[in-house]
Chimera marker file (.cmm) of the C-alpha trace (Angstrom):
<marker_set name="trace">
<marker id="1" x="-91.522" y="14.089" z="-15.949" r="1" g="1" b="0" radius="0.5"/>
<marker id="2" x="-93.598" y="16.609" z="-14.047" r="1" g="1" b="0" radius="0.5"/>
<marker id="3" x="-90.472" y="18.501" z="-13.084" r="1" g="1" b="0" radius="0.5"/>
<marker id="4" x="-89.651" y="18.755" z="-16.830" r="1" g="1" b="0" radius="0.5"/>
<marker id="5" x="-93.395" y="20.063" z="-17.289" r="1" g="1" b="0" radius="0.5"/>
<marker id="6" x="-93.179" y="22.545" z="-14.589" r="1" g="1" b="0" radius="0.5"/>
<marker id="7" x="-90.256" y="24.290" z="-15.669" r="1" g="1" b="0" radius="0.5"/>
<marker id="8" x="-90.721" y="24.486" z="-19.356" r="1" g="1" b="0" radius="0.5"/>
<marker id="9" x="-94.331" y="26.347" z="-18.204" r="1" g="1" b="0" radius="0.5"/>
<marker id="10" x="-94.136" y="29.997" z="-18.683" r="1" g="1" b="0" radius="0.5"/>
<marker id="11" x="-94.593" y="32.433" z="-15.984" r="1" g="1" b="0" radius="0.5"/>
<marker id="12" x="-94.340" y="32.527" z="-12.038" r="1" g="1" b="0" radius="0.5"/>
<marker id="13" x="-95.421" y="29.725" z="-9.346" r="1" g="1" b="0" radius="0.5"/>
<marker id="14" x="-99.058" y="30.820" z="-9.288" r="1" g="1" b="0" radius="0.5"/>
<marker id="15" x="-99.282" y="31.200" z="-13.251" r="1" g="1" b="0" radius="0.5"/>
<marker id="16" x="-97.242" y="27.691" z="-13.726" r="1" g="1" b="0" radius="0.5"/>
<marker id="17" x="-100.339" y="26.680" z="-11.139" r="1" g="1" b="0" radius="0.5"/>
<marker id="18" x="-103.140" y="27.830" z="-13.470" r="1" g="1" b="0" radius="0.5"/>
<marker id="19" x="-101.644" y="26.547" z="-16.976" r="1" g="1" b="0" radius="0.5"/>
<marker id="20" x="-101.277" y="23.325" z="-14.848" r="1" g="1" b="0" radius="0.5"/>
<marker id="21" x="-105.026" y="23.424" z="-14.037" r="1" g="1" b="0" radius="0.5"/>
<marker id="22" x="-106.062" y="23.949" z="-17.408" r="1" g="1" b="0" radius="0.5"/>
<marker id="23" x="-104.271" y="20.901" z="-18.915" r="1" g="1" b="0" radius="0.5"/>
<marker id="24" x="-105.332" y="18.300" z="-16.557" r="1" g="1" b="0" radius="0.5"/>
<marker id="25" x="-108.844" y="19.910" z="-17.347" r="1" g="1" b="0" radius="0.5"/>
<marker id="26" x="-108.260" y="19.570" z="-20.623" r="1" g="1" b="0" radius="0.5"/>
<marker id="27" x="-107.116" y="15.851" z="-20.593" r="1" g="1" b="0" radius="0.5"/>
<marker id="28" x="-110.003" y="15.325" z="-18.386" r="1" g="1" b="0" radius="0.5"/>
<marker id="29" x="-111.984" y="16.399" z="-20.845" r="1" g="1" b="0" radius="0.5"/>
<marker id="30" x="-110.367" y="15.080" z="-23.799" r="1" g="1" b="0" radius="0.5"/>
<marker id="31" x="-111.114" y="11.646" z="-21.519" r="1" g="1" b="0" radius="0.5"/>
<marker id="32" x="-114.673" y="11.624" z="-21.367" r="1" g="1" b="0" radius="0.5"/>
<marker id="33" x="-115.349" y="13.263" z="-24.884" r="1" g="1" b="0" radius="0.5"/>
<marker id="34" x="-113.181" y="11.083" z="-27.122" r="1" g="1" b="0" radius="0.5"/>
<marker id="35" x="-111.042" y="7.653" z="-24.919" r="1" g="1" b="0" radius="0.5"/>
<marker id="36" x="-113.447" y="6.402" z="-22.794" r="1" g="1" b="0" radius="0.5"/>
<marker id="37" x="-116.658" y="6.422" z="-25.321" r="1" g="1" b="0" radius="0.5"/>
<marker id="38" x="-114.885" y="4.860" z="-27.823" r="1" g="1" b="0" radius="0.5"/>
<marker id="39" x="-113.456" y="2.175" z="-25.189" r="1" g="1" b="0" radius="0.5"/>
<marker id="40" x="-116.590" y="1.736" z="-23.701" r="1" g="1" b="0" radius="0.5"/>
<marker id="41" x="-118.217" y="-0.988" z="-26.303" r="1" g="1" b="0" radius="0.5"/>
<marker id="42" x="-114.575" y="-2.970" z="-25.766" r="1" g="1" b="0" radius="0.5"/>
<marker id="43" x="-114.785" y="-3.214" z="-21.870" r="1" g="1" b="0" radius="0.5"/>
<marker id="44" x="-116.728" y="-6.515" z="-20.575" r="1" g="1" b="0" radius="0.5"/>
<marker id="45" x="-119.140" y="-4.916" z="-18.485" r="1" g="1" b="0" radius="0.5"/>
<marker id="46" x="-122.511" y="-5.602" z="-19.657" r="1" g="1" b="0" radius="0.5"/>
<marker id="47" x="-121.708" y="-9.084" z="-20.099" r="1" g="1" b="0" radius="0.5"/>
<marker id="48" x="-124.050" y="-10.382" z="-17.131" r="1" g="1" b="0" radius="0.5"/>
<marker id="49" x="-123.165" y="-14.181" z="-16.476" r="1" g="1" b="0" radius="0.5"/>
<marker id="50" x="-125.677" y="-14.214" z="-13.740" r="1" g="1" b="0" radius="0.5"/>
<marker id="51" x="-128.617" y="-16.710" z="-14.363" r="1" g="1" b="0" radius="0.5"/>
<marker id="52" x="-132.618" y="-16.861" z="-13.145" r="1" g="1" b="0" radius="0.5"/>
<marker id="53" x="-132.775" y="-20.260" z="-11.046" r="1" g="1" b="0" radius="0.5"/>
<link id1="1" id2="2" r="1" g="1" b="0" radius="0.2"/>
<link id1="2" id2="3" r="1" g="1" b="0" radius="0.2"/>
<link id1="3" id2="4" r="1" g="1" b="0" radius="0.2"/>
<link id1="4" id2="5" r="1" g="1" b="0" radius="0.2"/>
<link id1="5" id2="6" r="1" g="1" b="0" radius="0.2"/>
<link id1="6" id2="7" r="1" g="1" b="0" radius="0.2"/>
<link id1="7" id2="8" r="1" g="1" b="0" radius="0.2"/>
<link id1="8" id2="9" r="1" g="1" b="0" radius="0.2"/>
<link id1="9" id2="10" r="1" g="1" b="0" radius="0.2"/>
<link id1="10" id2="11" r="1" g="1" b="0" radius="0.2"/>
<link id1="11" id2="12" r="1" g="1" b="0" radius="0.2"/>
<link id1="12" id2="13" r="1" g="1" b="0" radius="0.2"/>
<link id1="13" id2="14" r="1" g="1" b="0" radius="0.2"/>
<link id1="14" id2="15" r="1" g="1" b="0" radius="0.2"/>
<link id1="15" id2="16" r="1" g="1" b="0" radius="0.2"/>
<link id1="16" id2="17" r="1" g="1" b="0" radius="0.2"/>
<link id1="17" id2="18" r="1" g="1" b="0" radius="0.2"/>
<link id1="18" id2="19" r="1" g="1" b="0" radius="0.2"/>
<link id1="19" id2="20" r="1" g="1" b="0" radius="0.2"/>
<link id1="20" id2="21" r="1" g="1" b="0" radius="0.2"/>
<link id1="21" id2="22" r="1" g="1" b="0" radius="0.2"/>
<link id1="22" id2="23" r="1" g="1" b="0" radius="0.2"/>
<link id1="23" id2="24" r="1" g="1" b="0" radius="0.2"/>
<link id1="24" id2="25" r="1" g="1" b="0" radius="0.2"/>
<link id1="25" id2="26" r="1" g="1" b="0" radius="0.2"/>
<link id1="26" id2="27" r="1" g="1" b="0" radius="0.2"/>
<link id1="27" id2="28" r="1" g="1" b="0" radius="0.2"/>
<link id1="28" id2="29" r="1" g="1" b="0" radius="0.2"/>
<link id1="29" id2="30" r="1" g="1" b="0" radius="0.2"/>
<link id1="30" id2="31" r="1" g="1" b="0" radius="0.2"/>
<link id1="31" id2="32" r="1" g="1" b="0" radius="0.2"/>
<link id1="32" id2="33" r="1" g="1" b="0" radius="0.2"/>
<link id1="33" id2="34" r="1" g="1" b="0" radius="0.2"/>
<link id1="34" id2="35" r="1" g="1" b="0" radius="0.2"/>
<link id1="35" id2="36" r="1" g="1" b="0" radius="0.2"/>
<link id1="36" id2="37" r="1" g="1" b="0" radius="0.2"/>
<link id1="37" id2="38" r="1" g="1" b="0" radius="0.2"/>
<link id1="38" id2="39" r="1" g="1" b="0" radius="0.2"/>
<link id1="39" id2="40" r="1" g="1" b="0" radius="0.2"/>
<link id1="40" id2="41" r="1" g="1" b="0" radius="0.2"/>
<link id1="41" id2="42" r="1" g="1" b="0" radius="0.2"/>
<link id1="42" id2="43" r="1" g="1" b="0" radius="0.2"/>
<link id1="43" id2="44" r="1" g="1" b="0" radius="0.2"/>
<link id1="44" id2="45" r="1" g="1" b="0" radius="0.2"/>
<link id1="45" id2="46" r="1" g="1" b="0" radius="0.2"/>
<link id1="46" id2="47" r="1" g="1" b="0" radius="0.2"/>
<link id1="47" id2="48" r="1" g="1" b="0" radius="0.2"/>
<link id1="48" id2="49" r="1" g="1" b="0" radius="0.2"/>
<link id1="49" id2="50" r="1" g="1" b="0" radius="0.2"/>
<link id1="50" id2="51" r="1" g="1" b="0" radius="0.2"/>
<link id1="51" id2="52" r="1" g="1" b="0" radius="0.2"/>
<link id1="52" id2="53" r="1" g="1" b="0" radius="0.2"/>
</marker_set>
């Protein structure tokens, strides 16, 4: 799959480096903005089973 990627990107070696830079920033970001904080109320994490003896 990331062979496919890196030769459909445009441009030289250091170019194909850049674009590649940008779109794992931009799924990064896409990440944190939109996936995660709608996930977030699904995952089990505040759900303290812990008890006061």
């Amino acid at each position: 799959m990331y062979g496919w990627i890196w030769r459909h990107l445009p441009g030289n070696a250091w170019m194909k480096a850049v674009i590649s830079l940008v779109l794992i920033l931009a799924v990064v970001y896409m990440l944190f903005q939109y996936v995660f904080p709608w996930a977030e109320p699904l995952l089990p994490f505040n759900d303290v089973t812990v008890d006061n003896q």
